[in-house]
MARTINU-700445 format. One line per field, with one value per atom (N, C-alpha, C): chain; residue number from 1; residue in one letter; x, y, z; atom name. Coordinates in Angstrom, 3 decimals, always signed. Example, Ala and Ser with C-alpha at 12.3 -4.5 7.8 and 13.67 -1.06 7.14 Angstrom:
c <- c(A  A  A  A  A  A)
k <- c(1  1  1  2  2  2)
r <- c(a  a  a  s  s  s)
X <- c(+13.190  +12.300  +13.200  +12.850  +13.670  +12.900)
Y <- c(-5.690  -4.500  -3.300  -2.250  -1.060  +0.030)
Z <- c(+7.800  +7.800  +7.800  +7.080  +7.140  +7.870)
a <- c(N  CA  C  N  CA  C)
This chain:
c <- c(A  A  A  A  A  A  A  A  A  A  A  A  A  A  A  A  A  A  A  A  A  A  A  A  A  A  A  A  A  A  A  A  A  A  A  A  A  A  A  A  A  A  A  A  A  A  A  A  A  A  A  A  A  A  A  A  A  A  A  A  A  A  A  A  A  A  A  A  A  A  A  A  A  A  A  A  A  A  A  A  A  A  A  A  A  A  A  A  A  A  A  A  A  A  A  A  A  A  A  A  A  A  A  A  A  A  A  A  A  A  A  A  A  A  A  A  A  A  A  A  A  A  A  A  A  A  A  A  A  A  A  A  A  A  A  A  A  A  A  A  A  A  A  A  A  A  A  A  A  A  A  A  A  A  A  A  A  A  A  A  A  A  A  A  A  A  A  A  A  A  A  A  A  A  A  A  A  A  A  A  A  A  A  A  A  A  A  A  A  A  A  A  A  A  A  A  A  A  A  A  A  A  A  A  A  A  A  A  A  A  A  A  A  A  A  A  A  A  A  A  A  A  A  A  A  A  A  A  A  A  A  A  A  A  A  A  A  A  A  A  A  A  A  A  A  A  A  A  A  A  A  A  A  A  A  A  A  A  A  A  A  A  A  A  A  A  A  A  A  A  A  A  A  A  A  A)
k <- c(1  1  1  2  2  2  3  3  3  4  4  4  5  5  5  6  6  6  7  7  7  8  8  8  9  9  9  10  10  10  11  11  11  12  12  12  13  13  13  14  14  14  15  15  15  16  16  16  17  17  17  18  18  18  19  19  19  20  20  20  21  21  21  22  22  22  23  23  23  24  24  24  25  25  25  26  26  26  27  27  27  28  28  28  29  29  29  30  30  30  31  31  31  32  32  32  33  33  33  34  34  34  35  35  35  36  36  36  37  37  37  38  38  38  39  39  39  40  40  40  41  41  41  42  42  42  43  43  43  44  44  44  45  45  45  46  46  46  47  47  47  48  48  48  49  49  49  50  50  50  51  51  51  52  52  52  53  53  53  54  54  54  55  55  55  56  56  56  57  57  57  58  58  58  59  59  59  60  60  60  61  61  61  62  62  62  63  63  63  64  64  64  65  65  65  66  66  66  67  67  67  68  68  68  69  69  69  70  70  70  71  71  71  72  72  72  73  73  73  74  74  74  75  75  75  76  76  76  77  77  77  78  78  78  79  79  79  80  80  80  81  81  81  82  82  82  83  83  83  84  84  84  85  85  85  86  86  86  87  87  87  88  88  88  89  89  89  90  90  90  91  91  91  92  92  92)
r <- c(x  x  x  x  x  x  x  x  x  x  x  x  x  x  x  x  x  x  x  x  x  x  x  x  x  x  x  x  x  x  x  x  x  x  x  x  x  x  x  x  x  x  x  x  x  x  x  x  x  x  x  x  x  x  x  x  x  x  x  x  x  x  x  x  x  x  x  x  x  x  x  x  x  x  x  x  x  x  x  x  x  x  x  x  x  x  x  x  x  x  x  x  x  x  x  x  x  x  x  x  x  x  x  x  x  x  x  x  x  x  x  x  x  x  x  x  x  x  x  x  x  x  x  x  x  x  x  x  x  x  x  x  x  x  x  x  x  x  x  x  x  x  x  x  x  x  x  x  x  x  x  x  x  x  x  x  x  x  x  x  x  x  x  x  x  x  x  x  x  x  x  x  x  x  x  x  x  x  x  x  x  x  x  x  x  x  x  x  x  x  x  x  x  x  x  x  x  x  x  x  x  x  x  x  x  x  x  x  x  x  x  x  x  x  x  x  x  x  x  x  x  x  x  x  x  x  x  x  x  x  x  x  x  x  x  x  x  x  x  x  x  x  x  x  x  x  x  x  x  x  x  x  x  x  x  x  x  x  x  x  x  x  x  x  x  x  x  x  x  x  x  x  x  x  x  x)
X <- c(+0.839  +0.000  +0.884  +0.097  +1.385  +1.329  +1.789  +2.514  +1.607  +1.038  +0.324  +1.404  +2.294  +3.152  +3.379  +3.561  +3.786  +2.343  +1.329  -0.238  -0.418  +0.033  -0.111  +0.548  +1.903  +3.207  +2.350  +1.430  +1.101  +0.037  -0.577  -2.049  -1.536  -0.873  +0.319  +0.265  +1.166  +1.390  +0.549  -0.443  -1.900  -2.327  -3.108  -3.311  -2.269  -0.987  -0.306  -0.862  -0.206  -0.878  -2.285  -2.978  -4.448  -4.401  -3.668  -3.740  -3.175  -1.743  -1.263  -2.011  -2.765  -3.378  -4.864  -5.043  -6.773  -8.138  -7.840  -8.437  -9.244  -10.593  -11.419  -11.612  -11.265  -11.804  -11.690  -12.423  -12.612  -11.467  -10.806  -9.622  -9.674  -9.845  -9.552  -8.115  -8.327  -6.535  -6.660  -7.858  -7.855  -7.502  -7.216  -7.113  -5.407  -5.230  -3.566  -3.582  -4.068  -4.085  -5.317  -5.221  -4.180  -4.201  -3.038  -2.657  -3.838  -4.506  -5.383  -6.675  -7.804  -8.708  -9.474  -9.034  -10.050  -11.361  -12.104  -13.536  -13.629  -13.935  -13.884  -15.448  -16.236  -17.529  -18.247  -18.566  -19.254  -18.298  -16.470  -15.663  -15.006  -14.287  -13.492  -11.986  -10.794  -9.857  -8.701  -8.239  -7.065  -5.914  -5.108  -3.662  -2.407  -1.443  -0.587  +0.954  +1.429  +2.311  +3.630  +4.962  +6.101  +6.976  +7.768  +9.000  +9.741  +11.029  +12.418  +13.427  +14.270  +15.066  +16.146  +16.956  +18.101  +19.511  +19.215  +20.059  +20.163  +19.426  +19.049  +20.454  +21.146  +21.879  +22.185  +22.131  +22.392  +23.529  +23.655  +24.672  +25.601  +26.720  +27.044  +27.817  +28.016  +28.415  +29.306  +30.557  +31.066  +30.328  +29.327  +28.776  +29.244  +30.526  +31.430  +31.205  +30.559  +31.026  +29.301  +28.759  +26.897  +27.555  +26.957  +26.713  +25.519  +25.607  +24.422  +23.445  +22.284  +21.050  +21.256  +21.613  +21.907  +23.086  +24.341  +25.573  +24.761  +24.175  +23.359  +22.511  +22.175  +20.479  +21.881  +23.113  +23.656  +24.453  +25.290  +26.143  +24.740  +23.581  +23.043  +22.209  +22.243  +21.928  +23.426  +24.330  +25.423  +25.866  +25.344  +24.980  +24.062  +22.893  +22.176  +22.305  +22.647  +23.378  +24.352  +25.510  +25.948  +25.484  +24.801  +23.850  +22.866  +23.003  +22.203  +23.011  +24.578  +25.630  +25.639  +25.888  +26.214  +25.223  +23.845  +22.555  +22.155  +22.223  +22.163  +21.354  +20.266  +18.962  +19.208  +18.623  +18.494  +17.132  +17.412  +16.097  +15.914  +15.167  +15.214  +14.327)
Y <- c(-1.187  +0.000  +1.250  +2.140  +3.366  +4.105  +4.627  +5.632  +6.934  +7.225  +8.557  +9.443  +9.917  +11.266  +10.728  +9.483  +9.639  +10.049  +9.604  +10.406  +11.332  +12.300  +13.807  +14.278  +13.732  +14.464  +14.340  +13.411  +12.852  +14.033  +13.846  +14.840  +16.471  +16.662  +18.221  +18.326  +17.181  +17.450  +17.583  +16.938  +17.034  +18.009  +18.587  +19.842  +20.619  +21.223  +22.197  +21.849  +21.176  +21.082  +21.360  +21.132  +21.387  +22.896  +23.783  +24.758  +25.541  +25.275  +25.800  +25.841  +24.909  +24.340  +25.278  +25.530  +26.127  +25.509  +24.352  +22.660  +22.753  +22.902  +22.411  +20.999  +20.286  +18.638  +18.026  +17.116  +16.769  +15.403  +15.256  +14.821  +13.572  +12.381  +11.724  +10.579  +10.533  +9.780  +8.866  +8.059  +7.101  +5.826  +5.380  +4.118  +4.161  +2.724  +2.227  +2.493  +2.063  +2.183  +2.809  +3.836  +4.931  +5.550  +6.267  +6.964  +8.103  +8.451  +9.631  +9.558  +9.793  +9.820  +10.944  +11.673  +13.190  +12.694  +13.874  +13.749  +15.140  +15.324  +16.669  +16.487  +17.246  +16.801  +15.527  +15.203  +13.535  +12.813  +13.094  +12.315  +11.699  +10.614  +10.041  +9.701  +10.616  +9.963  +9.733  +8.809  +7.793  +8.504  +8.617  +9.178  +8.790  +8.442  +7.855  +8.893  +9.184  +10.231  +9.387  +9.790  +9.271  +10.800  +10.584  +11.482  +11.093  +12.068  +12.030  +11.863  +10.482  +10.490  +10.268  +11.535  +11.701  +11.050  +11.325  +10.714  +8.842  +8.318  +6.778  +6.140  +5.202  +4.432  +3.159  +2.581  +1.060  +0.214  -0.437  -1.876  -1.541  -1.588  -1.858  -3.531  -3.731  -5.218  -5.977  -5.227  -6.096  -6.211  -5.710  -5.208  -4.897  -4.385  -4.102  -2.497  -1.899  -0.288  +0.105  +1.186  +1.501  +3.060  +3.227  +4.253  +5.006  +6.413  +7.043  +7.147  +6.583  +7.075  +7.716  +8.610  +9.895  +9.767  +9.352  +8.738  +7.549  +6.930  +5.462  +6.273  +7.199  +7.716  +8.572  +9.108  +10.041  +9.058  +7.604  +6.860  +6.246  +6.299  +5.486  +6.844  +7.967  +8.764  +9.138  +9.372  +9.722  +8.218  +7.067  +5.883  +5.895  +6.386  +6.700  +7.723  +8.417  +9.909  +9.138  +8.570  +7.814  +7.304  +6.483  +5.012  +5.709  +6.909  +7.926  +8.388  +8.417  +9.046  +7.886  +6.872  +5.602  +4.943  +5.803  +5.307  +3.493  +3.463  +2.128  +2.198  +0.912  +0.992  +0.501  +1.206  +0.262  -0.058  -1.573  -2.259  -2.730  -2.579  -2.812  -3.950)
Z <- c(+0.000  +0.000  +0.000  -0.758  -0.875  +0.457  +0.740  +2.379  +1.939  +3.399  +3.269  +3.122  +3.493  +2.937  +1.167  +0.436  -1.195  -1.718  -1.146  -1.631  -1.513  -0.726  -0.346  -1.472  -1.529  -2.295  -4.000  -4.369  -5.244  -5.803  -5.219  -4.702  -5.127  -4.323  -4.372  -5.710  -6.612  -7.774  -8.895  -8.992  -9.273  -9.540  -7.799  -8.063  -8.568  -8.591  -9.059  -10.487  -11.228  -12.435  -12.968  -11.901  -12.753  -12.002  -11.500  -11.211  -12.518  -13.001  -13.875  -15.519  -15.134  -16.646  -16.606  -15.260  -14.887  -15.254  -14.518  -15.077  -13.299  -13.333  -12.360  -12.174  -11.069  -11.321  -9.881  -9.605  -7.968  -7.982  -7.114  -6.940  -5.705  -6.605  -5.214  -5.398  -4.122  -4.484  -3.001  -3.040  -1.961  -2.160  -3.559  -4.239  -4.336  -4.434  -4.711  -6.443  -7.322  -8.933  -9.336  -10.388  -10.503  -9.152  -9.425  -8.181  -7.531  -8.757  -8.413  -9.512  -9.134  -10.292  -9.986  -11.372  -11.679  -12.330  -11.464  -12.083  -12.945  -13.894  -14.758  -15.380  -15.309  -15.786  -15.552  -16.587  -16.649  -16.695  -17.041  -17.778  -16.190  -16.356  -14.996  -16.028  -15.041  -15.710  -14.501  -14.706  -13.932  -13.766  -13.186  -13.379  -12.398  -12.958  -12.354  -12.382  -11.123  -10.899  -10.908  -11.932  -12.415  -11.638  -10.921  -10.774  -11.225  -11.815  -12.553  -10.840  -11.090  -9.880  -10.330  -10.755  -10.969  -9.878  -9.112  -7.848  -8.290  -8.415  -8.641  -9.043  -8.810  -9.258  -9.697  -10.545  -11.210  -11.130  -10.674  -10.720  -11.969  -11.981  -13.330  -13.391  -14.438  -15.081  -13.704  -13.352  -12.297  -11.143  -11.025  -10.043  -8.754  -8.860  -7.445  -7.552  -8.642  -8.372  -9.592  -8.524  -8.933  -9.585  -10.746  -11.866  -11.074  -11.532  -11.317  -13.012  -12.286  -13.538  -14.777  -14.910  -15.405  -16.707  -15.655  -16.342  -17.736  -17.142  -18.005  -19.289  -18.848  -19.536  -20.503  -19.873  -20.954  -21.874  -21.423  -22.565  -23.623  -22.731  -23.717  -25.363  -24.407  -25.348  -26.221  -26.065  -27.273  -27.773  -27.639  -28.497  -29.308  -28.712  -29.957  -31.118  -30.171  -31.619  -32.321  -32.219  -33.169  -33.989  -33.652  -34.313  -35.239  -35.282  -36.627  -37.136  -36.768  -37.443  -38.586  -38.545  -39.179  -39.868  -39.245  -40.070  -39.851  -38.214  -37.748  -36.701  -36.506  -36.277  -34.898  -33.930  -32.597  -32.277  -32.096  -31.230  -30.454  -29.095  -27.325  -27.309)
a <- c(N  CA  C  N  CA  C  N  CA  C  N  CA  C  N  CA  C  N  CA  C  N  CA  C  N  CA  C  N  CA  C  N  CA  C  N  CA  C  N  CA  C  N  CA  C  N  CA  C  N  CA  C  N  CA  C  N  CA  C  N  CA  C  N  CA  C  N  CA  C  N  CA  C  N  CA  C  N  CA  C  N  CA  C  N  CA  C  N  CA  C  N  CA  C  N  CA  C  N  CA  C  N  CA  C  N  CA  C  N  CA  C  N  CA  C  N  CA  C  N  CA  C  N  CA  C  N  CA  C  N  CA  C  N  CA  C  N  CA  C  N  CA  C  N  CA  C  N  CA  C  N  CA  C  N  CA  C  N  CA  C  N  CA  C  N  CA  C  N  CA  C  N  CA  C  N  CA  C  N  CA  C  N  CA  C  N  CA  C  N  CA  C  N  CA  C  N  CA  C  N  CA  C  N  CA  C  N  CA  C  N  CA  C  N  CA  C  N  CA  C  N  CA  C  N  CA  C  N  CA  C  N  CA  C  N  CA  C  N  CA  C  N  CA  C  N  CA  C  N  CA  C  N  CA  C  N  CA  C  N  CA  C  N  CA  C  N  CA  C  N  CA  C  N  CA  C  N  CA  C  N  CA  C  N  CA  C  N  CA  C  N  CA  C  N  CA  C  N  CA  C  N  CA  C  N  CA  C  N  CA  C  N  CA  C  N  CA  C  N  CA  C)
């Protein structure tokens, strides 16, 4: 079950957004999936809150020594800029 301070923090973010956007909608966020469900008119929509966690770190291969996120997200992006230099296709 998610932790009442990540639902608040969840909730927070929510509203800011439907503040910035100037989006009226009744907000509940008592359920585990989605994180939050707006009511906007007649319509019901689901929403699930993703943060960027830059800090995060991954195992690398020997696994004696952890990479940060970031480092990963940047070799794997100037791999891909290559791999258009050379006009070579990547598939995950």
């Amino acid at each position: 079950m998610t932790r009442p301070s990540k639902k608040a923090a969840e909730r927070e973010i929510v509203e800011r957004v439907l503040s910035v956007i100037g989006l009226k909608a009744e907000i509940d966020n008592t359920g585990v999936r989605p994180d939050i469900i707006l009511k906007v008119s007649d319509q019901t929509i689901g929403v699930e809150v993703t943060t960027y966690q830059s800090d995060k770190t991954v195992a690398s291969r020997s696994k004696k020594a952890r990479v940060s996120q970031r480092e990963v997200e940047a070799a794997w992006e100037r791999f891909e800029f290559l791999a258009k230099l050379f006009d070579v296709s990547i598939r995950i």
